[in-house]
DOKOLSE-228968 format. One record per residue: x, y, z of N, C-alpha, C in turn. Coordinates in steps of 0.05 Angstrom, whole numbers, padded with zeros to 5 digits, always signed. Each point is the difference from the previous one (the first is absolute). Layout:
N
XYZXYZXYZ
...
// end
This chain:
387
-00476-02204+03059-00014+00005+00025-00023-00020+00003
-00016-00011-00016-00015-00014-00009+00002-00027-00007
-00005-00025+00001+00014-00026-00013-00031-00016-00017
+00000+00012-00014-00013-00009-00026+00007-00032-00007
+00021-00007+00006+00015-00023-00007-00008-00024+00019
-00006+00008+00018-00003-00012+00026-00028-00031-00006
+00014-00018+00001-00025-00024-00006-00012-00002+00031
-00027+00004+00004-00017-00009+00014-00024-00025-00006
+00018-00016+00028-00041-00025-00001-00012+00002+00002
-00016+00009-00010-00035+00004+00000-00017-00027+00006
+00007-00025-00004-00005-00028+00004-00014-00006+00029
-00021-00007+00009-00016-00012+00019-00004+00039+00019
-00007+00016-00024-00008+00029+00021-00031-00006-00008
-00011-00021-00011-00027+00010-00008+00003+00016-00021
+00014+00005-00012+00006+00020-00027-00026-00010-00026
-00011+00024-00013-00011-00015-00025+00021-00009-00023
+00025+00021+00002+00012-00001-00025+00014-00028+00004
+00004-00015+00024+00024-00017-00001-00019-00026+00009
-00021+00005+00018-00009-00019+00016-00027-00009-00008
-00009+00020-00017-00018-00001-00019-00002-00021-00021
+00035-00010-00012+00000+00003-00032-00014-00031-00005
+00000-00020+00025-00019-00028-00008-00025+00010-00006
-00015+00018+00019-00024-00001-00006-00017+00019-00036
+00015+00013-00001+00001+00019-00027+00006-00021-00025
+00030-00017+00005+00011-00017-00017-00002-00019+00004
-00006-00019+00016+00000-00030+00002+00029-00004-00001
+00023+00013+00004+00026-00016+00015+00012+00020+00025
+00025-00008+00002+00015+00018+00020+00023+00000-00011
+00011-00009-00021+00024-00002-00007+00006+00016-00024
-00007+00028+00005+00002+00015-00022+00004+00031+00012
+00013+00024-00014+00017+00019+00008-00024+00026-00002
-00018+00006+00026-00023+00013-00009+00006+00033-00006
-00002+00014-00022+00006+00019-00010-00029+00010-00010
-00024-00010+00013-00031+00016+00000-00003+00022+00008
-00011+00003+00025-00011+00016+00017+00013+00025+00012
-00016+00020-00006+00016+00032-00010+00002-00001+00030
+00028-00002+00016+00011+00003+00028+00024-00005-00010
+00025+00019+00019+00020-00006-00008+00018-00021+00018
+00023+00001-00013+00015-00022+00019+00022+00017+00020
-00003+00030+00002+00024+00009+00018-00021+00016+00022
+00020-00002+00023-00014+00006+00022-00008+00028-00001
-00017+00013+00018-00011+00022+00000+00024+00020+00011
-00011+00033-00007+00019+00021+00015+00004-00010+00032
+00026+00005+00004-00003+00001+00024-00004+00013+00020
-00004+00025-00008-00018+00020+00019-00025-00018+00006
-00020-00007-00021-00027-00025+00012+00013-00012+00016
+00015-00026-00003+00006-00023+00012+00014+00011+00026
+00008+00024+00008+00006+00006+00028-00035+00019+00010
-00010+00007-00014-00028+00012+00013-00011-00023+00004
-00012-00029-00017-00017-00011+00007+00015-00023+00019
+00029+00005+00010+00012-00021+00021-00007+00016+00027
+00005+00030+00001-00002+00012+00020-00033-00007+00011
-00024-00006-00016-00019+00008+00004-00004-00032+00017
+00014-00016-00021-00005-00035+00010+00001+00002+00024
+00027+00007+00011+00015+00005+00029-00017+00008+00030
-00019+00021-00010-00016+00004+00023-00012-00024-00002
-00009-00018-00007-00018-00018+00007-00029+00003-00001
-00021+00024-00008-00026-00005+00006+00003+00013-00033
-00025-00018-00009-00013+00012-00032-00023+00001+00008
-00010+00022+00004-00033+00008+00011-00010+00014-00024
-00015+00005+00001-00027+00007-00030+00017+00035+00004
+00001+00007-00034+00023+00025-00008-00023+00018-00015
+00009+00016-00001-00022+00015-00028+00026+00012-00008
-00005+00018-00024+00014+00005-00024+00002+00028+00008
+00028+00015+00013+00010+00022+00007+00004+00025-00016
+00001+00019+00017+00003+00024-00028+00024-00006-00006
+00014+00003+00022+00030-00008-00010+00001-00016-00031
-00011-00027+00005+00008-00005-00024-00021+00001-00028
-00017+00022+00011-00015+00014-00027+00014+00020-00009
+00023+00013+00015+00017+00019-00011+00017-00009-00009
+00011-00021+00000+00025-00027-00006-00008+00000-00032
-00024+00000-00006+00000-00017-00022-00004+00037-00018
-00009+00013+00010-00007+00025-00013+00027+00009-00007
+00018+00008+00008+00025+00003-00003+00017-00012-00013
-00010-00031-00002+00016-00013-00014-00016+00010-00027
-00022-00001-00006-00012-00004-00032+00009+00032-00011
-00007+00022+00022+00023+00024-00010+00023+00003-00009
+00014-00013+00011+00029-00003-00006+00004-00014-00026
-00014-00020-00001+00012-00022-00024-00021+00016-00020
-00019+00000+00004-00013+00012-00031-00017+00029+00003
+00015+00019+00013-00010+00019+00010-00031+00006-00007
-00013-00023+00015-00025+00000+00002+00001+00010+00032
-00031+00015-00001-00007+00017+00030-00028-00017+00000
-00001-00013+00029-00017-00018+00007-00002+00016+00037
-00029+00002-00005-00005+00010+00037-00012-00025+00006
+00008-00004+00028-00002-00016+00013-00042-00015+00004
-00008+00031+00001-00030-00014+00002-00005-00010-00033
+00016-00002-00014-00013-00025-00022+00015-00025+00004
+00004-00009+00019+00011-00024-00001-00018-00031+00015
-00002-00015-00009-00013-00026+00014+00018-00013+00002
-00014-00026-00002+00028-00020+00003-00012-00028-00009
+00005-00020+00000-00004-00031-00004+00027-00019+00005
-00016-00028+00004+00022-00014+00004+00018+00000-00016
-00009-00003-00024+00022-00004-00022-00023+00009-00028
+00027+00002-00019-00013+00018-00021-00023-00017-00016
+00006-00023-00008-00021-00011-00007-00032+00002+00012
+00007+00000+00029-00020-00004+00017-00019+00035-00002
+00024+00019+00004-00019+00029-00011-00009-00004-00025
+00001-00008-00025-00016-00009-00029-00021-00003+00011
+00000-00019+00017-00031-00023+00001-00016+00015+00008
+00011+00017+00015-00015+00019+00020-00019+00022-00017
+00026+00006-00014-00013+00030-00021-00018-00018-00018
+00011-00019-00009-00030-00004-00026-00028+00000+00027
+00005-00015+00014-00024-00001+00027-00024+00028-00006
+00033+00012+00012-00015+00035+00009-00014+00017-00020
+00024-00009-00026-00008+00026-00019-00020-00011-00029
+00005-00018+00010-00026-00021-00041-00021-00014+00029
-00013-00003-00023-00028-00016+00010-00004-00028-00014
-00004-00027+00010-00001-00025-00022-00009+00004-00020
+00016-00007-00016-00007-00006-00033+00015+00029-00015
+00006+00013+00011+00016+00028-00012+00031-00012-00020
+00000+00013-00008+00035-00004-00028+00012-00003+00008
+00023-00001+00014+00030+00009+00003+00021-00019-00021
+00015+00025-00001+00023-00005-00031+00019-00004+00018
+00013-00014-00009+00033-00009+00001+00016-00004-00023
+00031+00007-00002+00012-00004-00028+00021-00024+00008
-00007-00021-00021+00012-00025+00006+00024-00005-00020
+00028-00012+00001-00003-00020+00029+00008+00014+00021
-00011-00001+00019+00001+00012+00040-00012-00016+00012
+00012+00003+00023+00012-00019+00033-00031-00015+00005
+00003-00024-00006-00024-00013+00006-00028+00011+00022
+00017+00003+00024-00035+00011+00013-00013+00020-00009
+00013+00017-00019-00020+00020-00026-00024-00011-00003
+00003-00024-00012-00034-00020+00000-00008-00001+00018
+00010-00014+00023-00010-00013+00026-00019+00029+00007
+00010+00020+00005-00017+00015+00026-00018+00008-00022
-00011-00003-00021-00013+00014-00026-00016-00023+00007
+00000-00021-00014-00018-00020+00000-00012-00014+00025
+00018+00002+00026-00005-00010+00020-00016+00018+00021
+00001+00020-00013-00030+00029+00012-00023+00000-00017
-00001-00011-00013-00034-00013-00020+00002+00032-00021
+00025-00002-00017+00004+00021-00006+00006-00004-00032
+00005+00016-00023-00008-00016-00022+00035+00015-00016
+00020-00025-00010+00023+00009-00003+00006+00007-00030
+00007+00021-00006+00010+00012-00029+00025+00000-00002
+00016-00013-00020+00029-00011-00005+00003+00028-00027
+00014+00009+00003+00019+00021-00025+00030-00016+00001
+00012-00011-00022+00026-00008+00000+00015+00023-00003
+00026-00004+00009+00014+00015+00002+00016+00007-00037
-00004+00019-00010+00020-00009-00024+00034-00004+00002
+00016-00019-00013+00027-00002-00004+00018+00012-00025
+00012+00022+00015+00011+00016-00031+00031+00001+00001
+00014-00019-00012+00023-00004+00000+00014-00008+00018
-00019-00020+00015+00006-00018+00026+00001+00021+00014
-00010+00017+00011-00009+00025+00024-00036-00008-00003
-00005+00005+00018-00039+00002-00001-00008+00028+00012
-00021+00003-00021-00009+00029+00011-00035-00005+00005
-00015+00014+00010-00019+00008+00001-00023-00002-00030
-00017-00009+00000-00016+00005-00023-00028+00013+00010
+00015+00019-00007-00027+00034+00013-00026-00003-00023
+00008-00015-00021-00024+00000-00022-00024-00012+00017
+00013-00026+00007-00016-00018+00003-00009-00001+00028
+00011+00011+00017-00006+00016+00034-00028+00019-00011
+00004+00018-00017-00018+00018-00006-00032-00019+00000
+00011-00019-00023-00029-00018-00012-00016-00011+00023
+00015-00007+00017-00006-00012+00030-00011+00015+00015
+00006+00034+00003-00006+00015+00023-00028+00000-00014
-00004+00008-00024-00028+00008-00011-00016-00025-00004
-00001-00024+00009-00016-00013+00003-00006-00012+00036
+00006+00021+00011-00010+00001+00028+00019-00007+00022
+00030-00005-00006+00018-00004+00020-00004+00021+00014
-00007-00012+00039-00001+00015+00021+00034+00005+00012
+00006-00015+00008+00032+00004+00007+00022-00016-00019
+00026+00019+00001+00028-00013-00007+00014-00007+00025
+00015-00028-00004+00022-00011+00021+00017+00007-00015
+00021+00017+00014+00024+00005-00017+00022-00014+00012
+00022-00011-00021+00027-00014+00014+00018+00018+00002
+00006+00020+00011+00021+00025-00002+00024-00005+00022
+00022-00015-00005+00005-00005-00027-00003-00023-00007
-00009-00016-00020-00005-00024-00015+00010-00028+00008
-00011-00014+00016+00007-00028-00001-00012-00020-00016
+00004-00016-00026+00030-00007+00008+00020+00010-00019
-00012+00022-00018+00027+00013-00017+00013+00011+00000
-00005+00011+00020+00021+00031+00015+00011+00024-00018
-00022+00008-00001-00009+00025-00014-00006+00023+00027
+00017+00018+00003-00003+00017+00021-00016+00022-00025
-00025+00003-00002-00015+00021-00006+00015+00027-00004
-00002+00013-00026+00011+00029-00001-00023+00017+00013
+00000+00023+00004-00016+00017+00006-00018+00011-00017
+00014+00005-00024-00023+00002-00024-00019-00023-00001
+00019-00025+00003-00023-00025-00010-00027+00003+00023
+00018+00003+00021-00037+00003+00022-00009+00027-00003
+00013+00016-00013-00019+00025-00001-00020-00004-00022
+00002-00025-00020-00023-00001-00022-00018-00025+00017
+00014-00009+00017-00033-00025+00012-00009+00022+00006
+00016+00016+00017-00019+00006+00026-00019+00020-00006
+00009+00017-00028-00022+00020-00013-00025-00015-00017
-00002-00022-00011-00007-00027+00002-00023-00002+00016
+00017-00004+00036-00020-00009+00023-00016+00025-00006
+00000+00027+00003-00010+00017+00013-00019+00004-00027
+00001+00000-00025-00016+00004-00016-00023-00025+00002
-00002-00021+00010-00018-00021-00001-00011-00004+00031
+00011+00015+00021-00008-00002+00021+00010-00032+00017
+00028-00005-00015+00009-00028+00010+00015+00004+00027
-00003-00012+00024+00009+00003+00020+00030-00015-00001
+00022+00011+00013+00026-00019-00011+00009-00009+00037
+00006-00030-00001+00012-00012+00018+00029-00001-00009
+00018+00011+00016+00031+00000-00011+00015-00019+00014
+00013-00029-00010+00013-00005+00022+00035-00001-00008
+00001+00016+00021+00027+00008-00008+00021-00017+00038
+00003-00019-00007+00017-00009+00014+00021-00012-00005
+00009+00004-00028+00024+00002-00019+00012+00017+00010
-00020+00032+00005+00015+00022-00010+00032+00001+00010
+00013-00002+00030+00025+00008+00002+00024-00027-00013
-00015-00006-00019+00014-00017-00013+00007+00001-00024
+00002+00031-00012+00006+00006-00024+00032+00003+00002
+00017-00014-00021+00030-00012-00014+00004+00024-00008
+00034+00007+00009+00012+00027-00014-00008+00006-00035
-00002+00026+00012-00012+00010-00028-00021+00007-00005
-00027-00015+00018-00022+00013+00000-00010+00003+00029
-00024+00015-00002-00004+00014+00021-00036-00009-00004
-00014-00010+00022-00035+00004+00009-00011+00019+00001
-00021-00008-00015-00015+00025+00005-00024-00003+00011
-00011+00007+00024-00026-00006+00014-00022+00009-00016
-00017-00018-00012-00025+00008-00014-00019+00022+00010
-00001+00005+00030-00013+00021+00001+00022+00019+00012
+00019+00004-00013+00013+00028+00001+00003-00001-00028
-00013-00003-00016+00005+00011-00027-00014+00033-00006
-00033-00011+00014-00004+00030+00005-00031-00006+00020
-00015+00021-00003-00012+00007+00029-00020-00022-00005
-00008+00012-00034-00030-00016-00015+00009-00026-00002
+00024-00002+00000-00007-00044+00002-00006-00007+00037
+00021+00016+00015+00011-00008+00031-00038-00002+00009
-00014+00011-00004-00030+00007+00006-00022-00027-00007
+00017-00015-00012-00011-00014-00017+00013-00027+00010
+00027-00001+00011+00018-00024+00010+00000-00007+00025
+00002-00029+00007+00009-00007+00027+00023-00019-00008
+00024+00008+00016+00023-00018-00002+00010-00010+00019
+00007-00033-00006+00011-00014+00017+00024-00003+00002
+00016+00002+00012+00031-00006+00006+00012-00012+00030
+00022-00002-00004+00009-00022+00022+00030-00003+00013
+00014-00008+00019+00030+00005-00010+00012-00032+00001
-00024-00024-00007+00004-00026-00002+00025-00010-00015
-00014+00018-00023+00017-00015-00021+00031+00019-00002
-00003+00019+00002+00022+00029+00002+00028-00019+00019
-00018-00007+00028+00024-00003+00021-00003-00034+00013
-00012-00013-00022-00006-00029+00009-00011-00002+00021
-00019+00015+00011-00016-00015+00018-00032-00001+00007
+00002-00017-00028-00036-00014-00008-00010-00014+00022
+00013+00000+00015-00014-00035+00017-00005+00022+00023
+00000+00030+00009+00006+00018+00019-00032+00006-00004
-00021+00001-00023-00028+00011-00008+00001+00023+00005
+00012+00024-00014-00015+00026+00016+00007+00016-00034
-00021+00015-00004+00002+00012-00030-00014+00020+00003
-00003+00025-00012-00004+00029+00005-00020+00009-00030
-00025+00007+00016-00019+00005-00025-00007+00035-00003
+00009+00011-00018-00012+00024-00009-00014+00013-00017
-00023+00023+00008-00019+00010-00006-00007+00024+00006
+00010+00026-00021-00004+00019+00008-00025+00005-00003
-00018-00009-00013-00026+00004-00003-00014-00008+00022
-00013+00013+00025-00017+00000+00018-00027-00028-00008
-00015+00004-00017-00011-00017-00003+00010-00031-00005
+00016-00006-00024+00013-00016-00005+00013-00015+00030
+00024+00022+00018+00004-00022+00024-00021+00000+00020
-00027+00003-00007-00015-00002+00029-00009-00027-00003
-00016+00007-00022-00010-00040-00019+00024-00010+00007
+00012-00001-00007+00035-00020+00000-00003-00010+00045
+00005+00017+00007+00000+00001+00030-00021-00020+00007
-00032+00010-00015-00013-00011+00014-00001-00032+00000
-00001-00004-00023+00004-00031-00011+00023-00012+00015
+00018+00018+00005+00031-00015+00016-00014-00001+00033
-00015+00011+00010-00010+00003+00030-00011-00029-00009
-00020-00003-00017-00021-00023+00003+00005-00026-00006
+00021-00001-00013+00025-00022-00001+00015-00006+00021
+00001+00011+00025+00018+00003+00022+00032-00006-00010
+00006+00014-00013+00026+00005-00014+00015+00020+00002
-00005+00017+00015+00005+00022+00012+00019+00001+00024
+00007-00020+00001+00027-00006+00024+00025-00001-00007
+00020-00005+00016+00028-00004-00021+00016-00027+00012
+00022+00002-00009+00018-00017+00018+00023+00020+00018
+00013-00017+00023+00009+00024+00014+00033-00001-00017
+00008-00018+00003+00016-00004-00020+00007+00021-00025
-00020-00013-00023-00013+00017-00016+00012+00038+00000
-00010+00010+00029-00010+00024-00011+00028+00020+00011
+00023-00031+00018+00021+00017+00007+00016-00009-00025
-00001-00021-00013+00022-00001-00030-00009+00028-00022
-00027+00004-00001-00010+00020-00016+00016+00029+00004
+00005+00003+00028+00004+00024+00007+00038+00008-00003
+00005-00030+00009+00033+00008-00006+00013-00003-00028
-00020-00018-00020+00007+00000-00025+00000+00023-00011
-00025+00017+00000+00002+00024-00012+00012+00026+00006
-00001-00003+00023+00030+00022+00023+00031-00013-00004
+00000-00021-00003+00028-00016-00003+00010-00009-00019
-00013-00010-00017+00006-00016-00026+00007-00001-00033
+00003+00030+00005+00000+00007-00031+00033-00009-00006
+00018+00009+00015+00025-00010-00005+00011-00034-00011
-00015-00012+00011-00006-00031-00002-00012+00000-00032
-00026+00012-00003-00006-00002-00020+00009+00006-00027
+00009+00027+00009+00023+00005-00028+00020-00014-00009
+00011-00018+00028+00020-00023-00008-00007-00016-00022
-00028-00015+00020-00012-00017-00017-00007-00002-00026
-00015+00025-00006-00001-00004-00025+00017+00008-00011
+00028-00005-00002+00027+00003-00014-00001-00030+00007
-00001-00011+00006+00011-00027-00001-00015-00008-00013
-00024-00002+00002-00023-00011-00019+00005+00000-00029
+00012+00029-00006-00010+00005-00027+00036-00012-00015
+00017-00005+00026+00014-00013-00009-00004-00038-00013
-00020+00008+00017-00001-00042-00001-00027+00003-00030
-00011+00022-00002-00009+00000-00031+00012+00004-00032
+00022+00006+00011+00020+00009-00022+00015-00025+00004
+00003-00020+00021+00019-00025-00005-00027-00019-00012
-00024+00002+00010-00024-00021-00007+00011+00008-00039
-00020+00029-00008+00005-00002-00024+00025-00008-00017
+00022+00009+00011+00028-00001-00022-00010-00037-00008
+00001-00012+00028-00001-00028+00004-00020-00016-00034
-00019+00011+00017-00028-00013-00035+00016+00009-00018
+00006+00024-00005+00020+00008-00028+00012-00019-00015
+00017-00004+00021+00026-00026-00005-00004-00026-00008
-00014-00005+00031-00021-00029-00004-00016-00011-00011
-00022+00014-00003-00028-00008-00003-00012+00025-00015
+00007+00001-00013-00008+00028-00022-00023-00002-00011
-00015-00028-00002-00033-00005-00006-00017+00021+00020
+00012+00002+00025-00011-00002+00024-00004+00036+00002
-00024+00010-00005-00002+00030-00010-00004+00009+00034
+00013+00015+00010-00013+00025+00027-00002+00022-00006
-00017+00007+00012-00006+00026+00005+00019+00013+00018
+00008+00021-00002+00019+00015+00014-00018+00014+00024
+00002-00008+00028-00017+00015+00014+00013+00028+00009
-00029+00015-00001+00013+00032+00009-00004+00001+00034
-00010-00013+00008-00006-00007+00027-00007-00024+00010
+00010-00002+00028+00000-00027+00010+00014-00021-00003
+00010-00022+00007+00012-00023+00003-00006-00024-00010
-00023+00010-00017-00017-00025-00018+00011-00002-00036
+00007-00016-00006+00002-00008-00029-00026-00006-00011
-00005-00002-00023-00025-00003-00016+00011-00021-00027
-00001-00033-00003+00019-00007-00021-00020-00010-00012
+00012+00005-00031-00017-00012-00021+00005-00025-00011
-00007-00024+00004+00015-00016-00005-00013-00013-00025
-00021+00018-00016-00007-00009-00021+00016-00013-00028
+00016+00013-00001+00022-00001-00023+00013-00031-00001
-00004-00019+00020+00011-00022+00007-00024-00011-00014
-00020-00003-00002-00027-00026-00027+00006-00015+00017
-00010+00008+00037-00007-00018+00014-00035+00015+00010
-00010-00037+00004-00022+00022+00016-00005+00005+00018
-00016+00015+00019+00003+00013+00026+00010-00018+00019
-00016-00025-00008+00009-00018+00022+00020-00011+00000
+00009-00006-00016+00024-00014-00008+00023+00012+00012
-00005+00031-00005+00022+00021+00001-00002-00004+00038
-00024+00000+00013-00007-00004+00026+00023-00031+00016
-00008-00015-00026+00003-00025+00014+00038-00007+00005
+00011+00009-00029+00035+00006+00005+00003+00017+00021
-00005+00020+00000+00006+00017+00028+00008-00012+00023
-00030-00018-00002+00004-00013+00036+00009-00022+00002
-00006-00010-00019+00016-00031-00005+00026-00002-00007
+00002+00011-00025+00033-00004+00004+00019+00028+00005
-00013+00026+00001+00020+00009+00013-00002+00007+00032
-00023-00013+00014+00007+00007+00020-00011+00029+00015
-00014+00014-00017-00002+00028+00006-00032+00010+00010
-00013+00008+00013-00025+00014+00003-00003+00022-00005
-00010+00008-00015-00011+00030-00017-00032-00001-00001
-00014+00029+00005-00020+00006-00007-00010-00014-00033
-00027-00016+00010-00009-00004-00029-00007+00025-00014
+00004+00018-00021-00020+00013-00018-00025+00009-00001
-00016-00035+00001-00019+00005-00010-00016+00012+00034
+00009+00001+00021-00015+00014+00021-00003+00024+00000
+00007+00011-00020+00010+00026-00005-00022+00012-00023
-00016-00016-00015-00016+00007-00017+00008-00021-00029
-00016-00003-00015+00001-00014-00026+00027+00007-00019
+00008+00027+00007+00026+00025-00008+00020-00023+00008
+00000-00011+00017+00018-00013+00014+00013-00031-00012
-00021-00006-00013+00007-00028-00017+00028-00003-00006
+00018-00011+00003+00028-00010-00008+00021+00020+00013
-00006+00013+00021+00017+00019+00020-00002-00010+00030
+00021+00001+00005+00011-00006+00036+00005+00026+00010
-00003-00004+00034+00011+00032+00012+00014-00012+00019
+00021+00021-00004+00029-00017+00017+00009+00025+00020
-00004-00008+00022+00018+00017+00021+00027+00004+00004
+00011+00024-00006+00043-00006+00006-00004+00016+00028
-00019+00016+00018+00017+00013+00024+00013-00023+00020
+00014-00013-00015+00020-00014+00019+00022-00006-00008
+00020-00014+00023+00026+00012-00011+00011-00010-00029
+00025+00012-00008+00009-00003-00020-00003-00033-00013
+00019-00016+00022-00005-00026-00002-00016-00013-00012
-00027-00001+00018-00020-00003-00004-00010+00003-00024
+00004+00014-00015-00012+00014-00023+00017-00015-00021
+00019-00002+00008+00021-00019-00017-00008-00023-00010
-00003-00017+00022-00003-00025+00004-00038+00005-00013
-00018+00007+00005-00026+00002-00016+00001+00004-00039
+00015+00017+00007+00007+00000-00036+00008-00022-00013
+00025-00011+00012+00011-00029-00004-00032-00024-00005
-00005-00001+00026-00028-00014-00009-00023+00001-00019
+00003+00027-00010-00025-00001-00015+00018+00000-00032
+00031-00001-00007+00006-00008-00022-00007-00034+00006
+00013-00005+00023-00001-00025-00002-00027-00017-00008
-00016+00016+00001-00027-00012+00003-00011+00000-00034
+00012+00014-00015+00002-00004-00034+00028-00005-00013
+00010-00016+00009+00023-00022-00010-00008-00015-00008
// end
């Protein structure tokens, strides 16, 4: 019903992933497999809402409907029978952009905030780029899975960490969070009085077999304590649409949040935007369940593949999302080197590592949500690129 298979040009759209890749890499002649966007078209329930909307012809200034404050409430019930009322909801352009916001609203300059590395580069950015002071906890690695190191989270809260950014679920290891595991941060947050930023715009991107769990539905005493960001960018490919959904059942928590979003004049949407929002999550789950069957197919052809091939070449098995995490340590190359075959001789663009945190040294992050092919022909290149 779906064509997963389907090759699309992305070539002269202004794309970052494709149109991007000179300015990121210094060539064009290389197969960009970076930038967490996929390569298959969106549900088509969206792509007939946001054609119908093209069609009238006028995009005049929109605000953000109940309609689709109940769109998204419904949806997060359904998938993780989380109960969300509609008056805790805000909004932001995009999820990054609610971060910036919350450290804004909820720390004061020079306050802690923890992050567990390696995670999605603007983790630093909106930390350090708000005159804000950043605490790194590495992630521990236990039998090539990474878990949480609650010891050392602890050591951190008690020396004055004001807020946690959480990656729920984990980029770039893809670790979809158990419920126990956030039930020990989050008893954690509430014993040290740590405020938790959740960004969960992974979430409907958890691979058969596991299931999300929204950090503040674990229970009342963390939700009191959380503001979460989510989105259906990455869910239904459409990042370049800006519209992401911020929640806060805590009254105080989304008023700060609000206010700082008023004084930012960020508080608007796209019109676009807020009709893809509404038919994705009324329309799209069918699409999505596809998808991630195909996905987790093209992770089970990625891995068998290194098996066979390149068996130096350690991954992580992601529990969510479309992102690989490779170790390419085992090769007694060094980062750069390992950087420099990639692009040079095989041809390939992958996430460096090290943007990802110091954790990151001698690891690439490789995108497969595209088609089979595709994925084919990327693998090919990156043996080729250690021949």
């Amino acid at each position: 019903m779906f064509d997963f298979d389907k090759i699309i040009d992305r070539h002269g759209t202004d794309c970052v992933k494709y149109d991007g890749v000179e300015n990121e890499f210094g060539c064009t002649d290389v197969l960009p497999m970076w930038v967490a966007d996929m390569d298959f078209q969106v549900p088509p329930a969206v792509m007939d809402a946001v054609r119908e909307c093209c069609d009238r012809g006028i995009y005049g200034y929109t605000f953000r409907s109940e309609e689709g404050k109940e769109a998204f409430c419904d949806w997060v019930g359904s998938r993780y029978a989380w109960r969300v009322e509609k008056a805790w909801l805000s909004s932001s352009p995009g999820v990054v952009t609610a971060l910036a916001i919350a450290v804004r609203a909820l720390t004061e300059p020079g306050d802690k905030i923890l992050i567990m590395t390696p995670v999605y580069p603007p983790f630093f950015d909106v930390v350090r780029g708000n005159g804000r002071t950043l605490v790194q906890v590495p992630l521990l690695r236990e039998d090539g899975r990474y878990v949480m190191d609650l010891g050392h989270v602890e050591e951190a809260f008690r020396d004055g960490v004001k807020m946690l950014i959480l990656c729920n679920s984990h980029n770039p290891v893809g670790r979809v969070w158990t419920r126990e595991e956030l039930a020990r941060l989050g008893e954690l947050c509430c014993r040290y009085g740590v405020t938790i930023v959740s960004d969960e715009i992974h979430a409907d991107l958890a691979l058969p077999g596991y299931c999300h769990t929204p950090m503040a539905a674990v229970s009342e005493e963390i939700a009191a304590r959380t503001l979460t960001a989510m989105a259906p960018s990455k869910t239904f490919n459409i990042a370049g649409l800006m519209n992401s959904v911020v929640v806060a059942s805590n009254p105080e928590l989304l008023e700060r949040y609000n206010r700082e979003l008023v004084a930012l004049h960020l508080d608007s949407g796209n019109i676009f935007g807020h009709v893809a929002l509404k038919a994705a999550y009324r329309h799209g789950g069918e699409w999505l369940d596809a998808m991630l069957c195909y996905v987790n197919g093209n992770v089970d052809f990625a891995l068998d593949y290194f098996r066979r091939e390149l068996p130096e070449v350690q991954v992580c098995r992601p529990e969510g999302s479309f992102l690989l995490w490779l170790d390419f340590n085992a090769l007694g190359l060094s980062h750069e080197e390992c950087g420099e075959r990639l692009l040079r001789r095989g041809k390939i663009a992958l996430n460096d590592g090290l943007t990802f945190g110091e954790e990151g040294r001698g690891f690439r992050r490789m995108n497969v949500g595209c088609p089979r092919s595709v994925l084919e022909e990327g693998l090919r290149r990156i043996k080729r690129a250690f021949e």
